[in-house]
N, CA, C and O atoms as CSV, one atom per row, in Angstrom:
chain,resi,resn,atom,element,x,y,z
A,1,UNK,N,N,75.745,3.262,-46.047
A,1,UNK,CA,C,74.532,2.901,-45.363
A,1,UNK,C,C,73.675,4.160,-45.232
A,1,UNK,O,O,74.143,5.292,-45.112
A,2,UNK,N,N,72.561,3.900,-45.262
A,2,UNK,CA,C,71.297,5.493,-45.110
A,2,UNK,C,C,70.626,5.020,-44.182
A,2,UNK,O,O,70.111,3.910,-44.054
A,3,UNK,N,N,70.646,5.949,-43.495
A,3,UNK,CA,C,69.122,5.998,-42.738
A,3,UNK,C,C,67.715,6.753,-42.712
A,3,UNK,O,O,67.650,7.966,-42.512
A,4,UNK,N,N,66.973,6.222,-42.856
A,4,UNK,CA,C,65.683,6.920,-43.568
A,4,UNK,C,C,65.241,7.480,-41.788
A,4,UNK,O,O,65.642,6.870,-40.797
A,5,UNK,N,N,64.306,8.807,-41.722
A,5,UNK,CA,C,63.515,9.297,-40.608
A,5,UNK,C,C,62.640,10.165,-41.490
A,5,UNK,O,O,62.706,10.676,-42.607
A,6,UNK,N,N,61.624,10.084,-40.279
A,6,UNK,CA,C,60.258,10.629,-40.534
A,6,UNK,C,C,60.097,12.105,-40.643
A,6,UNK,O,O,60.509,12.597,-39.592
A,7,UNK,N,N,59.793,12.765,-41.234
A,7,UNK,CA,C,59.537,14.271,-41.560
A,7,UNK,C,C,58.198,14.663,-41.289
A,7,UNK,O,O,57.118,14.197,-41.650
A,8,UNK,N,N,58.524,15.651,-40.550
A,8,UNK,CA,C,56.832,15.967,-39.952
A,8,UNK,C,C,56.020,17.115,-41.481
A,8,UNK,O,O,56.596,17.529,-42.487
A,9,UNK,N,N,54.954,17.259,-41.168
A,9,UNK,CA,C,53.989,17.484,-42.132
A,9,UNK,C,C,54.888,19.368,-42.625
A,9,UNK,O,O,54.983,19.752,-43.791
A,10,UNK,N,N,55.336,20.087,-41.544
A,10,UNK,CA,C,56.128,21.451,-41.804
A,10,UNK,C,C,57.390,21.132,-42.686
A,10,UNK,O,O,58.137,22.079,-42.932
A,11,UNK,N,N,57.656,20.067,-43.114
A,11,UNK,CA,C,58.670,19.772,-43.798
A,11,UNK,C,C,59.933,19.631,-42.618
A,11,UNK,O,O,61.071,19.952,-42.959
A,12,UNK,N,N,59.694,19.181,-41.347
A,12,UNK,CA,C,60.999,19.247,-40.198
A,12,UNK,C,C,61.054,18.305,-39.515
A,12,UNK,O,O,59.921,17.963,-39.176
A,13,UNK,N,N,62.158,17.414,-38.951
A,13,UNK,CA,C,62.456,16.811,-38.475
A,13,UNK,C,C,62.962,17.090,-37.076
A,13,UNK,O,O,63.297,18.157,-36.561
A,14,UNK,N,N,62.928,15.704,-36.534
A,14,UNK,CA,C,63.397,15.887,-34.916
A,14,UNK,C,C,64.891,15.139,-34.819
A,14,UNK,O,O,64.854,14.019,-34.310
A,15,UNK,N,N,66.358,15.685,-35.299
A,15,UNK,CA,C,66.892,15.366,-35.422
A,15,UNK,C,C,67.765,15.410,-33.969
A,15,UNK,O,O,67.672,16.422,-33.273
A,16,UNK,N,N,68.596,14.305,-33.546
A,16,UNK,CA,C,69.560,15.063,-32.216
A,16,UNK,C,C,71.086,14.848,-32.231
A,16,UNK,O,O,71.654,14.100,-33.027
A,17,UNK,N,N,71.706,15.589,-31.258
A,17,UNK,CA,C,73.354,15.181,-31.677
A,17,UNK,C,C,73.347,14.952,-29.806
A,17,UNK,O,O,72.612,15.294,-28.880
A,18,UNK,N,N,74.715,14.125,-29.980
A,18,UNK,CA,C,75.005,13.237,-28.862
A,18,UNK,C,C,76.675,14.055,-28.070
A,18,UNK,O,O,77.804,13.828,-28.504
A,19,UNK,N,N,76.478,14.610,-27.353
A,19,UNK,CA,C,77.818,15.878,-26.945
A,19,UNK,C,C,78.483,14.847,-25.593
A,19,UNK,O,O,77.652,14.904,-24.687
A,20,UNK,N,N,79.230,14.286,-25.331
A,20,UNK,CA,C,79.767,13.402,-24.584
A,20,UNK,C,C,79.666,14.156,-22.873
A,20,UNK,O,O,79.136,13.696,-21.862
A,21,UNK,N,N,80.412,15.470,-23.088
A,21,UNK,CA,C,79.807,16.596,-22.100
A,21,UNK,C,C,78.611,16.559,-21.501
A,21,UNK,O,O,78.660,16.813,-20.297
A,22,UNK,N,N,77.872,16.396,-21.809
A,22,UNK,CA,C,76.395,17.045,-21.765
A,22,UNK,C,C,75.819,15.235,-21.310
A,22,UNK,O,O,74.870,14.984,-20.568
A,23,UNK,N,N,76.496,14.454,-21.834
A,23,UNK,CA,C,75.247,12.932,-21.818
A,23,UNK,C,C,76.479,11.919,-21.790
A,23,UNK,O,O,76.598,11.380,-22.890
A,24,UNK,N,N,77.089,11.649,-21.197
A,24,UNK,CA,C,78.463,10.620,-20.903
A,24,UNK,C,C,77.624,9.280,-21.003
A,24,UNK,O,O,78.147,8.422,-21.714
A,25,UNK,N,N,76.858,9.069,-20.632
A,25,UNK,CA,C,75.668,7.897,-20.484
A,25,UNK,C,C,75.197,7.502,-22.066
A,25,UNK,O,O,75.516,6.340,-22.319
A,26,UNK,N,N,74.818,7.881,-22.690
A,26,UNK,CA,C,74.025,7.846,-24.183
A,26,UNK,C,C,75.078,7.648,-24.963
A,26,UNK,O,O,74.962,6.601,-25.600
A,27,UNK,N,N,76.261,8.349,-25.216
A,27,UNK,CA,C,77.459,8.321,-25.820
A,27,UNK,C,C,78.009,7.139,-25.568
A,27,UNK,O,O,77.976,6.441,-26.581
A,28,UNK,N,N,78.495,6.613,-24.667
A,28,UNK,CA,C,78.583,5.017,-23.984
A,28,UNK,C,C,78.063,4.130,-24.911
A,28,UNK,O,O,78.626,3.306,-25.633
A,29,UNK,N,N,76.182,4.615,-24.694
A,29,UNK,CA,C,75.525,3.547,-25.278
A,29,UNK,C,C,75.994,3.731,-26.948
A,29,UNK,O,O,76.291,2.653,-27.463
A,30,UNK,N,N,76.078,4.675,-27.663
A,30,UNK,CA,C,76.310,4.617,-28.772
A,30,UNK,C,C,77.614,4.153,-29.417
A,30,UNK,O,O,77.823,4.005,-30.621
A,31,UNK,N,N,78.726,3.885,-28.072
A,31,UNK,CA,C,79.828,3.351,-28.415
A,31,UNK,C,C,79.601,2.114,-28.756
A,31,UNK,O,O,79.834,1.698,-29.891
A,32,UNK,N,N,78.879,1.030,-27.332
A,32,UNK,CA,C,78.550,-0.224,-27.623
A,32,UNK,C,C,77.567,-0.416,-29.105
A,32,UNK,O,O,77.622,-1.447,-29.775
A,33,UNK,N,N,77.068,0.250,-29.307
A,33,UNK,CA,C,75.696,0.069,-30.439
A,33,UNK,C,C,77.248,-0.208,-31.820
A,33,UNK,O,O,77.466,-1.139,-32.595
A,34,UNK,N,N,77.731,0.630,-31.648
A,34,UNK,CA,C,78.962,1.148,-32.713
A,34,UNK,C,C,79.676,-0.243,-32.749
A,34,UNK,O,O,80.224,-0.516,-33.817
A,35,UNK,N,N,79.741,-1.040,-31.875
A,35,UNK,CA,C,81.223,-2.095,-31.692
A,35,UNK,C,C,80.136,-3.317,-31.777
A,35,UNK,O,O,80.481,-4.499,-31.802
A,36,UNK,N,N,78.891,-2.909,-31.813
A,36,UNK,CA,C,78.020,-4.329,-32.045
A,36,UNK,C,C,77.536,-4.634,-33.215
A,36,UNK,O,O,77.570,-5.735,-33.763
A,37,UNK,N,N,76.790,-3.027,-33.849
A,37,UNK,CA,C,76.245,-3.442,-35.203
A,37,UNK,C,C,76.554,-2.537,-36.130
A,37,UNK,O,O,75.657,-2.138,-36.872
A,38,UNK,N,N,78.287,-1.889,-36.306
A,38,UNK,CA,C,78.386,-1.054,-36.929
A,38,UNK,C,C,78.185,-0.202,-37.835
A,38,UNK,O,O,78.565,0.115,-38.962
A,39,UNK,N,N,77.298,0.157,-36.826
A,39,UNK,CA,C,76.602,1.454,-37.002
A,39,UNK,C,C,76.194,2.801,-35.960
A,39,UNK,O,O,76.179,4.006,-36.211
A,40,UNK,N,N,75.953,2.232,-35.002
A,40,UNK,CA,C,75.968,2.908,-33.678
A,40,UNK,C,C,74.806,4.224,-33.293
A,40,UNK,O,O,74.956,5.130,-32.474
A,41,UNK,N,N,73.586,3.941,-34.232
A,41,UNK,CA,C,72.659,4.577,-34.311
A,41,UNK,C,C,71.546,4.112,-33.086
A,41,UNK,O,O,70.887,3.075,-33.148
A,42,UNK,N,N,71.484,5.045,-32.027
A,42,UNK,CA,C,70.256,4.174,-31.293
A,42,UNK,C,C,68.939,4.823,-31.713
A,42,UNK,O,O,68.841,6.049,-31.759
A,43,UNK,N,N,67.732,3.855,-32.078
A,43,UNK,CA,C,66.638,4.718,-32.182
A,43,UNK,C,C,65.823,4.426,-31.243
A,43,UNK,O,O,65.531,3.371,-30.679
A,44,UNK,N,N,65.251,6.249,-31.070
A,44,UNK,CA,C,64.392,6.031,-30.231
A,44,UNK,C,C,63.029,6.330,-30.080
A,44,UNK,O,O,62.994,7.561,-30.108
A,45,UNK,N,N,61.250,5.671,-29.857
A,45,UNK,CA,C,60.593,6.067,-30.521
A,45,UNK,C,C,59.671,7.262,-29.349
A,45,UNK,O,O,59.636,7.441,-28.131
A,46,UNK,N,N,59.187,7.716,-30.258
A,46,UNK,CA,C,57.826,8.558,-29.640
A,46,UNK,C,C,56.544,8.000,-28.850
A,46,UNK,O,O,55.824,7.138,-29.355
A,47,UNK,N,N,56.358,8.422,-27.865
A,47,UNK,CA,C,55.178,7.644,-27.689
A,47,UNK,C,C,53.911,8.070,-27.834
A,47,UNK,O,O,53.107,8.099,-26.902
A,48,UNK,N,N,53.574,8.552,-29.425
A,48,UNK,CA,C,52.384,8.990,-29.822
A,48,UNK,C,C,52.105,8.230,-31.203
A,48,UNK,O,O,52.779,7.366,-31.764
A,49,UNK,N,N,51.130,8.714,-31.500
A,49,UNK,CA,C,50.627,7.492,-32.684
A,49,UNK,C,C,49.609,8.744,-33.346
A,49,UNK,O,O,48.566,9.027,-32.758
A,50,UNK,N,N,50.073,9.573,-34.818
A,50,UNK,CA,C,49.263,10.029,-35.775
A,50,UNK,C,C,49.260,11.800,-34.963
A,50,UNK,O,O,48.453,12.636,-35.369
A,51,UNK,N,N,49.991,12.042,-34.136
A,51,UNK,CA,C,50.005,12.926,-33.273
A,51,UNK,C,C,48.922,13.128,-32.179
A,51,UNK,O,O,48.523,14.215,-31.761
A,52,UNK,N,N,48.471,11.763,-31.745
A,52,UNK,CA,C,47.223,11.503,-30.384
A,52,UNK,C,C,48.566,10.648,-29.462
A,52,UNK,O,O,49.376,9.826,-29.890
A,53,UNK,N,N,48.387,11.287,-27.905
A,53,UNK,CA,C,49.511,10.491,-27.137
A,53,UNK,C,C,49.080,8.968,-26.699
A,53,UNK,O,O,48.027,8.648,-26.148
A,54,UNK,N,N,50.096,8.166,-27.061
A,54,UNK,CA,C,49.996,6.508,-26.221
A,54,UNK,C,C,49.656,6.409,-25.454
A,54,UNK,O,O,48.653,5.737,-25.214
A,55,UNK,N,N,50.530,7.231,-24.399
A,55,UNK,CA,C,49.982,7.378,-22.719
A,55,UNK,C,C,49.412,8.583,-22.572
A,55,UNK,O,O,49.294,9.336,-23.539
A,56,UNK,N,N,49.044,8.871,-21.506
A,56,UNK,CA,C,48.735,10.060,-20.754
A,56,UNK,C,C,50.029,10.923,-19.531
A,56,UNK,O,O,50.372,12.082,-19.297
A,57,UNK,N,N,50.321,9.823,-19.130
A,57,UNK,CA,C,51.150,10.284,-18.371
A,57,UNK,C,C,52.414,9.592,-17.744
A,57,UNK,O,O,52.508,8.404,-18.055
A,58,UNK,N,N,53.254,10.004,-17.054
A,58,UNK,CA,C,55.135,9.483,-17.384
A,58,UNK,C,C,54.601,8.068,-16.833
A,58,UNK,O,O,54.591,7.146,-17.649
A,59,UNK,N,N,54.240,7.859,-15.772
A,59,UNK,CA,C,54.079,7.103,-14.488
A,59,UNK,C,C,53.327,5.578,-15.757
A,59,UNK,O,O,53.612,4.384,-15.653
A,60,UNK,N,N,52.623,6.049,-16.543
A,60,UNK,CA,C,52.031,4.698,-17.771
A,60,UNK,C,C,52.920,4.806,-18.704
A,60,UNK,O,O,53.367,5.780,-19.311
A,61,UNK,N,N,53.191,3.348,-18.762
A,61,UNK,CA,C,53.900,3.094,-20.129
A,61,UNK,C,C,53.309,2.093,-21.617
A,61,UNK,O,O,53.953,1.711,-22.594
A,62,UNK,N,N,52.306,1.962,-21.375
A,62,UNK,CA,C,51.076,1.525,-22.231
A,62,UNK,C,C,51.467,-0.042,-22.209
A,62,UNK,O,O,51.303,-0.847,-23.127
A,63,UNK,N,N,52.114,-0.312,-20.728
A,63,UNK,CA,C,51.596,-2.098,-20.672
A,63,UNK,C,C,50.734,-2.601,-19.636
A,63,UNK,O,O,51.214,-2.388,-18.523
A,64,UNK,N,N,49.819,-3.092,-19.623
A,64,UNK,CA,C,48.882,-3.762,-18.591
A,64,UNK,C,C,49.381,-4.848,-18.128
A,64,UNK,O,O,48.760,-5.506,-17.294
């Protein structure tokens, strides 16, 4: 299986690793993701569009 991600224009990516230590919570989730659609990849997106931000600020989450 591949997974394709987006490469920013410097040729770099925003790649992350999941340390059980550090995030006991996320690791969890990636267990269930793992035992549901084996694969266990969660994605997660940005909230900008073309590099202009969605929101402005934490408190908006761009639903009315």
């Amino acid at each position: 299986m591949a997974f394709t991600f987006e490469v920013h224009k410097d040729g770099t990516s925003r790649t992350q690793v999941l340390l059980r230590e550090y995030n006991q919570r996320w690791c969890d989730l990636k267990k269930e993701l793992e035992n549901f659609t084996c694969n266990g990849v969660p994605l997660t997106i940005s909230l900008n569009s073309l590099g202009e931000p969605v929101i402005c600020s934490s408190n908006k989450d761009g639903c009315d």
